[in-house]
Every structure is written in C-alpha cells, then in structure tokens.
C-alpha positions as CSV (number, residue, x, y, z in Angstrom):
1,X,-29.0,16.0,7.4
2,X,-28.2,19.3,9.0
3,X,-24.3,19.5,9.0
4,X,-24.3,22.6,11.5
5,X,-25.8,20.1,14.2
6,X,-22.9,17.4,13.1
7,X,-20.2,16.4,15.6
8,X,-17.0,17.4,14.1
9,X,-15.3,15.1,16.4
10,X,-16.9,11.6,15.2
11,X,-19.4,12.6,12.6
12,X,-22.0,10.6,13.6
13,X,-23.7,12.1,16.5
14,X,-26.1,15.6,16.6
15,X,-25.0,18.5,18.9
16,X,-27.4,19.2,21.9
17,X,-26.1,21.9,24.6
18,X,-22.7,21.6,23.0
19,X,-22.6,17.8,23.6
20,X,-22.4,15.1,20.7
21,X,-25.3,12.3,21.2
22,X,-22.7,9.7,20.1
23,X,-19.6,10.0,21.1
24,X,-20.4,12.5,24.4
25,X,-17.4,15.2,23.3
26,X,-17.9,19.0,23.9
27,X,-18.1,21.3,20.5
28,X,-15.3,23.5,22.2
29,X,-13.0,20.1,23.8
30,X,-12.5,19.4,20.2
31,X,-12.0,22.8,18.7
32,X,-9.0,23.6,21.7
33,X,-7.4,20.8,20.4
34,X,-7.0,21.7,16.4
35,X,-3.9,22.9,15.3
36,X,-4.0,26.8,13.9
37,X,-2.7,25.8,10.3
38,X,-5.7,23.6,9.1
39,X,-8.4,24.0,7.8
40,X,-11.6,25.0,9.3
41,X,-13.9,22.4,11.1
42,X,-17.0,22.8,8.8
43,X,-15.2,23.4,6.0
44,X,-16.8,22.2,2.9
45,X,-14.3,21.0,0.1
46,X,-14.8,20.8,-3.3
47,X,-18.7,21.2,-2.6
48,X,-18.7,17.2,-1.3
49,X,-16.5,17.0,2.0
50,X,-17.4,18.4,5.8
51,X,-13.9,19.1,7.4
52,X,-14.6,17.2,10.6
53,X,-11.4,16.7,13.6
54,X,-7.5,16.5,12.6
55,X,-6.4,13.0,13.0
56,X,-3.2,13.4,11.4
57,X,-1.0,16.4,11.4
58,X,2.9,15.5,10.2
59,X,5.4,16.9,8.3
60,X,3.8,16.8,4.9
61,X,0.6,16.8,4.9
62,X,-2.9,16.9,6.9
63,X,-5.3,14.0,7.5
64,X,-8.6,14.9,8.4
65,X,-12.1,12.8,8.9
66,X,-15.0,14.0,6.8
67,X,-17.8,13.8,6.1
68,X,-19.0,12.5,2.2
69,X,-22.0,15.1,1.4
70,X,-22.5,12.9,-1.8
71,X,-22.0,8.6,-0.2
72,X,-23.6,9.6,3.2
73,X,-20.4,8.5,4.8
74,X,-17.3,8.9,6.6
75,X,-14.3,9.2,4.9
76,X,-10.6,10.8,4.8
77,X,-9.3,13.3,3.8
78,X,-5.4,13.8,3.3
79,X,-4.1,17.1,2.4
80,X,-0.5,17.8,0.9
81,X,0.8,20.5,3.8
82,X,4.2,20.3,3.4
83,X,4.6,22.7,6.8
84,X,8.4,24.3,6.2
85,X,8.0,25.2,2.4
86,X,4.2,26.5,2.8
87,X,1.4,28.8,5.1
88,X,-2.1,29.5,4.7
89,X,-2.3,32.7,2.8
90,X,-4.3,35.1,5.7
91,X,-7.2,33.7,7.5
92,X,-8.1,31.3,4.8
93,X,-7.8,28.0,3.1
94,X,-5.5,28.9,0.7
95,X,-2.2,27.4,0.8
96,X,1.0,29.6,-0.5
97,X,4.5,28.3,-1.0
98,X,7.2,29.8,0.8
99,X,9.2,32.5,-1.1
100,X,12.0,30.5,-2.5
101,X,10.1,26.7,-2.5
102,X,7.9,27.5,-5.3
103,X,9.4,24.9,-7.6
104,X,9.7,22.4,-4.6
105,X,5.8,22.6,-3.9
106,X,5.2,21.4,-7.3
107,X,7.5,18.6,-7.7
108,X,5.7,17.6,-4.1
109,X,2.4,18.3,-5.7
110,X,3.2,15.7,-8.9
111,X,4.8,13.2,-6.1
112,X,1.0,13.4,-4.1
113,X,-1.2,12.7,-7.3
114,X,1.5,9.7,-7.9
115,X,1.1,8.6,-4.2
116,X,-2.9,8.5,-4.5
117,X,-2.7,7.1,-8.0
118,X,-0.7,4.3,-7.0
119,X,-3.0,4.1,-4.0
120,X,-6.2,4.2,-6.6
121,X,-4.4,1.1,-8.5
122,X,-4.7,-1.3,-5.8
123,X,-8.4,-0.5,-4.9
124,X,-10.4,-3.4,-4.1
125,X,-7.0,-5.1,-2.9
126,X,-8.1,-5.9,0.9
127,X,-4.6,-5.6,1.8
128,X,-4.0,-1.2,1.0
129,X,-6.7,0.9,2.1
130,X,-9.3,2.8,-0.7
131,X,-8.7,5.4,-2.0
132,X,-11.9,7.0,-3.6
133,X,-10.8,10.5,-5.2
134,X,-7.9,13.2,-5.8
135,X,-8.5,16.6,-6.5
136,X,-7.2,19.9,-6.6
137,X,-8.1,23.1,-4.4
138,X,-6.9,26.0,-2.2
139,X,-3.7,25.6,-4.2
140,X,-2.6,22.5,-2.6
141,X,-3.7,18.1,-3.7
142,X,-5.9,16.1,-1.5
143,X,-6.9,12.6,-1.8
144,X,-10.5,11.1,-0.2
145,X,-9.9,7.6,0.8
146,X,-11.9,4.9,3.2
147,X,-12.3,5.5,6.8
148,X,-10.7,2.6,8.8
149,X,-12.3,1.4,12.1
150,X,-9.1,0.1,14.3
151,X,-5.6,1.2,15.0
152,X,-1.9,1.1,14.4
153,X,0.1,-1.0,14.7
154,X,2.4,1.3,16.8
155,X,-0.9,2.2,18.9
156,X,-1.3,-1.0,19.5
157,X,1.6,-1.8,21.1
158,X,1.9,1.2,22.8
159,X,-1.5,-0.3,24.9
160,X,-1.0,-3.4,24.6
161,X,3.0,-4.2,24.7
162,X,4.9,-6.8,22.8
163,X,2.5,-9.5,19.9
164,X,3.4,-12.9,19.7
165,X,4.3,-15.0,16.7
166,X,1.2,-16.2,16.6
167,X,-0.5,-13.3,15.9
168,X,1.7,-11.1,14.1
169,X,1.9,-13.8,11.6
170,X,-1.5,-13.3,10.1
171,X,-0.6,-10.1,9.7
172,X,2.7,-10.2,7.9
173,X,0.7,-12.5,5.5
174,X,-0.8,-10.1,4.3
175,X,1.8,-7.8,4.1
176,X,4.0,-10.1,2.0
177,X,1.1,-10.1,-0.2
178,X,0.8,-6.9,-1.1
179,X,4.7,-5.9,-1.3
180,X,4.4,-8.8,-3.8
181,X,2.1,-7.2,-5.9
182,X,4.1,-3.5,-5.5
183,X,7.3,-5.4,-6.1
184,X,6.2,-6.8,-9.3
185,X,5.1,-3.5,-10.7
186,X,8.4,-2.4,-10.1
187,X,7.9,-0.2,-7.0
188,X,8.8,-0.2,-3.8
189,X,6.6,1.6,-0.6
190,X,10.3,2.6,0.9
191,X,8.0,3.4,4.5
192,X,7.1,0.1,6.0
193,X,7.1,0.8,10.2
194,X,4.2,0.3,13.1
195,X,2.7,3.1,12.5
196,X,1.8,2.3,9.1
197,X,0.7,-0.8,9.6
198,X,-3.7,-0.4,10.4
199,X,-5.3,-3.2,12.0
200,X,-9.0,-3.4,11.2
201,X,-9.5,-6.6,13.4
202,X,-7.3,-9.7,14.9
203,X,-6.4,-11.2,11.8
204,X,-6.6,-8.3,8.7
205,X,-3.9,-5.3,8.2
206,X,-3.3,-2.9,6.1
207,X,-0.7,-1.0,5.1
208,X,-0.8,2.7,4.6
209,X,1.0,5.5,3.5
210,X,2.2,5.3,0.0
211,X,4.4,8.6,-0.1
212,X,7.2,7.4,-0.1
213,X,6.8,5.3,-3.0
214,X,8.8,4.9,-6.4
215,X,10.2,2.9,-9.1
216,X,13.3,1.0,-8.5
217,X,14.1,0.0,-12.0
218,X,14.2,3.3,-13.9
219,X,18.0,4.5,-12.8
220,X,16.9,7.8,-11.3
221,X,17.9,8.5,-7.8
222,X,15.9,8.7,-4.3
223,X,15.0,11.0,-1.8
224,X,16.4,10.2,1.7
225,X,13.5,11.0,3.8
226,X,13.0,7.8,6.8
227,X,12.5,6.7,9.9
228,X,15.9,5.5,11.0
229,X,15.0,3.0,13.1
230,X,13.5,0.9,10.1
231,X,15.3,1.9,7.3
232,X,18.3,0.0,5.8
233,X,22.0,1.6,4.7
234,X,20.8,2.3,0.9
235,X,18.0,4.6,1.9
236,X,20.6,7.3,3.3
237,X,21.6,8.2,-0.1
238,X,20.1,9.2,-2.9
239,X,22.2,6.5,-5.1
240,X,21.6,3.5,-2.8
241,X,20.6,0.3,-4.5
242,X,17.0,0.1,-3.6
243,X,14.9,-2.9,-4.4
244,X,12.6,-5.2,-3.0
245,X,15.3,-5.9,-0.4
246,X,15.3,-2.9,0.5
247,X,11.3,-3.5,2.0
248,X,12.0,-6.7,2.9
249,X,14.9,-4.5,5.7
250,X,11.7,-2.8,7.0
251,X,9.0,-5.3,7.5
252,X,12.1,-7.7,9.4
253,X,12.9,-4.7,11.7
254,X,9.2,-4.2,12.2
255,X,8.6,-7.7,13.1
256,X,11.9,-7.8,15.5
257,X,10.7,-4.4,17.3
258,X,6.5,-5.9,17.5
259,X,8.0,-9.4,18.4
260,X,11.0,-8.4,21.4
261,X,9.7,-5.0,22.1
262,X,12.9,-3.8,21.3
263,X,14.5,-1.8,18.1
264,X,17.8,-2.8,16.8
265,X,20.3,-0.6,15.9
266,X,20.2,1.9,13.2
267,X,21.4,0.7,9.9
268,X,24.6,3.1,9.7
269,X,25.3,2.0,13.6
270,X,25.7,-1.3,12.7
271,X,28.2,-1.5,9.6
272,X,31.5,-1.3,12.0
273,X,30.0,-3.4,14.7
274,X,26.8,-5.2,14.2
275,X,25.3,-5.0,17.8
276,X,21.9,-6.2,17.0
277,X,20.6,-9.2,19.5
278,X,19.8,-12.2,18.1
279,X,16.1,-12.6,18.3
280,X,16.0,-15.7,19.3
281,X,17.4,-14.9,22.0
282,X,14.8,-12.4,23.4
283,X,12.1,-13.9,22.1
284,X,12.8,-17.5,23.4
285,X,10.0,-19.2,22.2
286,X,9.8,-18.1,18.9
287,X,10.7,-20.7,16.0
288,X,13.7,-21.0,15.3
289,X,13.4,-20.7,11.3
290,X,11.3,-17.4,11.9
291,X,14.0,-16.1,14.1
292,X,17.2,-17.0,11.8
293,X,14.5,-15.2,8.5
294,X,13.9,-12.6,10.2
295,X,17.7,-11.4,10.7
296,X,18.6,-12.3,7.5
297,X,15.6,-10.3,6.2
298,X,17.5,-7.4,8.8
299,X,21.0,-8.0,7.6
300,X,22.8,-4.8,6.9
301,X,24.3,-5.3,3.1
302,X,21.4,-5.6,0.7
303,X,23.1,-8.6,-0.9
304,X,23.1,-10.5,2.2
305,X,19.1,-10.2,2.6
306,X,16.3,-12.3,0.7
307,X,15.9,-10.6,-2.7
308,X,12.1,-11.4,-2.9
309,X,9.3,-11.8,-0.9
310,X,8.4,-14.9,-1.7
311,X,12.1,-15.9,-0.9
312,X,11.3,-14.6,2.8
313,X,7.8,-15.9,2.5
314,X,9.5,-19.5,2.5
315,X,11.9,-19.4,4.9
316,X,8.8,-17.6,7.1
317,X,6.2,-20.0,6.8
318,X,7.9,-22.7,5.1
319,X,5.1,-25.7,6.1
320,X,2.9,-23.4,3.7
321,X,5.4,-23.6,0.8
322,X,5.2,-27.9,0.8
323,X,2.1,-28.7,-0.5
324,X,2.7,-29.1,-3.9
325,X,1.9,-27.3,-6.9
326,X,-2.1,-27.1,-7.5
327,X,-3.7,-26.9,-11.2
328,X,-5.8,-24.0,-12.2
329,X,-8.3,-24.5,-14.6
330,X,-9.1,-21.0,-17.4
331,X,-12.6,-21.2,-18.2
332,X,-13.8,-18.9,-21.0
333,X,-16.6,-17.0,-20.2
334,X,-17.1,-14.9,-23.3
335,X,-15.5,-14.0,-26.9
336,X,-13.8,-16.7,-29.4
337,X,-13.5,-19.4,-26.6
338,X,-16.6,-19.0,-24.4
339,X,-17.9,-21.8,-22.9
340,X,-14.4,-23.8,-23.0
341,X,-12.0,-24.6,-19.9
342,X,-8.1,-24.7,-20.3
343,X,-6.3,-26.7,-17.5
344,X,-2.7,-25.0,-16.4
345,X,-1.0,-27.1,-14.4
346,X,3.1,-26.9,-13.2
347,X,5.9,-26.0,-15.9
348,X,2.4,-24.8,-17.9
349,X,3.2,-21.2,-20.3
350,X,0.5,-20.6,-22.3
351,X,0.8,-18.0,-24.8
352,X,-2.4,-15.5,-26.1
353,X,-2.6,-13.1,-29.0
354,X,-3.4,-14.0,-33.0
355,X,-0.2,-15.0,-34.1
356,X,-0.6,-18.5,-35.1
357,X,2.4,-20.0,-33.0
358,X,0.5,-18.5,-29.9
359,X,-1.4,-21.5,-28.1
360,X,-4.3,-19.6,-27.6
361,X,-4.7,-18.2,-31.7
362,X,-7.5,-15.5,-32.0
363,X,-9.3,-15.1,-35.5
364,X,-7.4,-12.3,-37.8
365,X,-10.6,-10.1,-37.5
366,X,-10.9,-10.4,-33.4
367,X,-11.2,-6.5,-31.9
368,X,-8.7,-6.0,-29.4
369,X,-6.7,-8.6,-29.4
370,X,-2.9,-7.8,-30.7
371,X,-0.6,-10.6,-32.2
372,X,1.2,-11.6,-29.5
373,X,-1.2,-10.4,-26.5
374,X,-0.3,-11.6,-23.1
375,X,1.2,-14.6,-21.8
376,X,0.3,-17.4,-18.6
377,X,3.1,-19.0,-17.0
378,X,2.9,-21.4,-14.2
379,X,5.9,-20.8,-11.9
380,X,7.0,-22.3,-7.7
381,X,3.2,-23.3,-7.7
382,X,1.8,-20.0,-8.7
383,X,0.4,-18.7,-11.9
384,X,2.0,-15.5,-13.3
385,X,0.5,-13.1,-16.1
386,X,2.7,-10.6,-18.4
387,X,1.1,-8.4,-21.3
388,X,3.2,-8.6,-24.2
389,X,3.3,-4.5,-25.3
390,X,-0.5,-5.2,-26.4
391,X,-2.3,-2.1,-28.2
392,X,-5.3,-2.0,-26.1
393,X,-4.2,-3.8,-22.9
394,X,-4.4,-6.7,-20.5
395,X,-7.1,-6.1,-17.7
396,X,-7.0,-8.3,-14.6
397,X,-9.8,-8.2,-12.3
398,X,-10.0,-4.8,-13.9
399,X,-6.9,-3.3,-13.2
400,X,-4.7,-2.6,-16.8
401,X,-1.2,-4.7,-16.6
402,X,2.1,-2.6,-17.2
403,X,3.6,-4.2,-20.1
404,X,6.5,-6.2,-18.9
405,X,5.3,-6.4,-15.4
406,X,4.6,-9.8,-14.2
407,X,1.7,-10.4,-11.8
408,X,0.2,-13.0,-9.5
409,X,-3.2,-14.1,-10.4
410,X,-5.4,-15.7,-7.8
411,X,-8.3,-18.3,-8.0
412,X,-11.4,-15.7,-9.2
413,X,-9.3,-13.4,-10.8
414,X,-10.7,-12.2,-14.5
415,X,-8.7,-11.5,-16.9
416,X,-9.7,-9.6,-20.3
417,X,-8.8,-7.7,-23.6
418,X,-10.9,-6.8,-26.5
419,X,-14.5,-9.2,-26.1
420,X,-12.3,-12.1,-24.9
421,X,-12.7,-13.0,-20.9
422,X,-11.7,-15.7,-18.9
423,X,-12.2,-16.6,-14.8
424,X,-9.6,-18.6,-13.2
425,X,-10.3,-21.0,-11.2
C-alpha cells in the first residue's frame, strides 16, 4: 500500500486530485481542521502506526485514527497530552513538560499505562473496547486500541433526542455486566456519562474511557476530576467514600438524563433541597419499578443507594432475577480429572488445591497446583471463583485472578492452573 496516497481522514480511500475515493473529503478540508498541538497527519509511530485525522482532542490526551502498518487495519491511537502541564518541544513530536509539572507528568504517565492495562485485562470482554498495545515515545504514553464503527451515546441523542426504556435497557445490561466484573476486582471506572457510552449497533455498548479508574479498597485517596452532572457528593473530595455505589450514582443519572431528556441537579445542589423530578413523572410510561431503581440508584448519600450491581440489577429487571437457580456442570478436559464432569448446583462450594480436606484433592507431585488453590462457590444463582493466594495462579478464560478477588464465571468460561483445565458448562 502506498500510505502517501492514503486518506488521512477515513483511511480507507486513495487520494486522486486531492479527493479521497471513499469517503469524497478534500486533503486540505481535513488538514484546516487539525488542531496545531498534534501530531503530524502522516506521522508514523513507533515504525507501525500512520497518524491519520484527530477524532478526540480533550484535556488530557489526544485520540487519533491510524492506520496499523503491521494488521492492515484501522485502529486508535490515544496519546497522553495533558494540554496545561505540557507543549510540543519546537516543530516536532516531542512532548516537554511544563517548567514546574515535571513530577506531575510522571505520576500522569504511571496513571496512563494503569488506564491501558486495566483496559488490556478485559480484552475479549465484548462489553470494553480492545485495547491492542501501550508504548512509549516522543516522551509522552500511548495506547493502540480497536477502531469502533458507531457512536456515543451523547451523539446519539444529540440526533436523535430522548431513548426509550425499551431500548436503553439492552444497553444498561451490558453495562451492569461489566461494572460487575470491575467491581469485583476492586475498581471502580469513577466516569460513567453519554459520552462514554459507544454504541456499535441497536442492542451492543461499550463503555469507554478507563482514566479515571482506581481501587476503592486500598485507603488512599482520589483525584476530584468529573463531570458534575453525573457525579455523586463523594467524588468532590479526595476522602469521599467511593465504592461501587459510587458507579451505580452515574449510570442512574445517565439513564434519567437518556430516558427524560433532562439532567438532574448536581450532586452538591441537591444536599439542602433535593429538587430532582421524579422520573416517573417525566417519563410517564416508564415502569414503575425502573422508575423508583433508578432514583434510588441517584440518591444523594451513598448509604441510601444500591451497594451492588446486582442489587440494582434486581430491582431493574427483576422478571430476569425469578427463574430459579440453574446447575452448572465442570467437565474436566485435561490433567488429574480429564474426562470427568462435576455437577454445581445452588448452596454448592467446592474447594481445589492438594490439601486433602479440599473436595477436589490433586496428587502430592501435581505441577502447579498449590495446597489450597482456588475455590467454586455457587451464590443468588450464579457461580463465583476466588484463588486462594496460589503460587502460580488461577487463569479464567485466560485472564490471571487477583487473589482474593471474587469473579463471575459464565457457561464456556475455562478455568486453569498448572496441567489441570476445566470448561463450564
């Protein structure tokens, strides 16, 4: 491919007379547009990515759509730009921190390779979007990740107005989904609004933007960057109580603003005088259960909110949460047990390692496989995994469980440590 004839504006089109074959922009409608401090279009990073338009240009970073010189594809690009604590250094690509913010670039430097390792951590999760790569060049962190085909949720109202119940629903499915998952690993993403919301088609979402971020259990305080519209009371200081609850504030202000068209107060506004509508009443033919979860999910004292999302999940969609709990069935595919199946069914914990009071008991001699290695518990219908400080580690669907983390596992899941692997089912 000759990248000097590429399109910089969509990437897939060829340049003839200064007009792109695909998407019919002019070279020099797209270059009027770019803003001065990124990088140049045709830049090629870290030998692999062509520096195609800006398509996100904030207050921290720079998102840009490139072009993968080694997968022959589209993808993004995210830069950490932090725009008042750094400049380009001349002419060129190099980014320089501020005189003064030197320290402050780096801490923001660690806080991007945790954002895109998080990000990294829930690849294959159809929920997040992919992110494919981090490196390190012109001073500054950037992050490759999966070019989506859709739009924001924000967008989308914008063109379209208010979404109904209906569906919004199959979107905030999938969003209580994956805050489970984050939630069980002890974070929180602290940035749940429209505009991080992507829809890739009617029914699938993604959420976006993991920069915000961080650990809610480790007694160190936050940074009080927002959006004030969607953020509750705790995230204005640094020592607020943030939890779960403290997502569960965000999505319930999302869905009131997607569902009415309207945003409620800010949080601070509404500790003297709660003037927040009723939902119901804007949104008349809404249900009533959704309409009295979502402003408890809103409610200003943390306390006062659902501490879980599975606790909002119910009260949501609480036909869904009736059915009764189903067994699982754990059939061995390879090591000491393959070839064997192990029904779970409700009230079920099942214990693994080499111990011999474990209910699965490994032989003395098995490699990788500690004393006391992970354990199964069947829990409110679902089945729930927790490594047990193993040596070597508890792999699920190949992703390596914190110890002391508790996680959801779903019908296909694998699970694995030392030559021993198991499917559920």
């Amino acid at each position: 491919m000759n990248l000097q004839n590429l399109c910089t504006n969509c990437l897939l089109g060829t340049l003839e007379n200064g007009i792109c074959t695909y998407c019919h922009k002019s070279v020099h409608e797209s270059a009027a547009k770019r803003p001065a401090v990124c990088l140049p279009e045709r830049y090629l990073l870290a030998s692999r990515y062509y520096v195609g338009k800006v398509i996100g240009n904030g207050g921290f970073g720079i998102t840009y759509l490139t072009w993968d010189c080694m997968q022959q594809k589209r993808v993004i690009v995210k830069e950490l730009f932090p725009r008042l604590d750094v400049q380009r250094a001349g002419t060129g690509p190099l980014v320089k921190a501020v005189k003064g913010q030197e320290e402050y670039f780096e801490k923001l430097k660690q806080r991007f390779r945790e954002e895109a390792t998080i990000l990294a951590s829930f690849r294959k999760e159809p929920a997040v979007v992919d992110v494919y790569q981090l490196l390190e060049e012109n001073n500054t962190v950037y992050y490759s990740m999966e070019y989506l085909s859709g739009i924001d949720l924000r967008t989308y109202m914008e063109q379209n107005g208010k979404v109904n119940w209906t569906q919004l629903s199959e979107y905030v499915r999938k969003l209580l989904y994956i805050l489970k998952i984050l939630h069980g690993q002890g974070l929180i993403h602290r940035d749940i609004s429209p505009d991080n919301i992507f829809l890739t088609s009617t029914t699938e979402a993604k959420l976006i933007d993991f920069g915000s971020v961080r650990c809610y259990n480790n007694g160190q305080g936050f940074t009080t960057i927002l959006k004030q519209a969607y953020a509750p009371i705790e995230q204005y200081f640094s020592n607020g109580n943030q939890g779960p609850w403290t997502d569960i504030y965000s999505l319930s202000v999302t869905i009131y603003h997607v569902l009415s068209g309207q945003r409620p107060p800010k949080a601070p506004d509404r500790i003297k005088r709660d003037g927040a509508i009723f939902i119901g009443e804007l949104c008349p033919d809404l249900p009533g259960h959704v309409a009295r979860a979502i402003m408890k999910g809103m409610s200003v004292r943390g306390e006062d909110r659902f501490q879980s999302t599975e606790a909002l999940a119910a009260e949501l969609f609480p036909k869904e949460q009736t059915s009764g709990p189903r067994p699982y069935c754990l059939r061995a595919v390879s090591g000491f047990y393959k070839g064997r199946k192990f029904k779970i069914s409700s009230g079920t914990v099942v214990t693994f390692g080499r111990d011999s009071r474990c209910d699965m008991v490994y032989p003395p001699d098995s490699p990788g496989v500690s004393r006391r290695q992970c354990v199964i518990s069947y829990e409110r219908g679902g089945l729930l995994i927790v490594d047990e400080h193993s040596t070597y580690g508890t792999m699920v669907s190949g992703y390596r469980l914190q110890p002391d983390t508790r996680y959801e596992l779903r019908s296909g899941d694998t699970i694995t440590f030392g030559n021993e692997g198991y499917v559920l089912e």
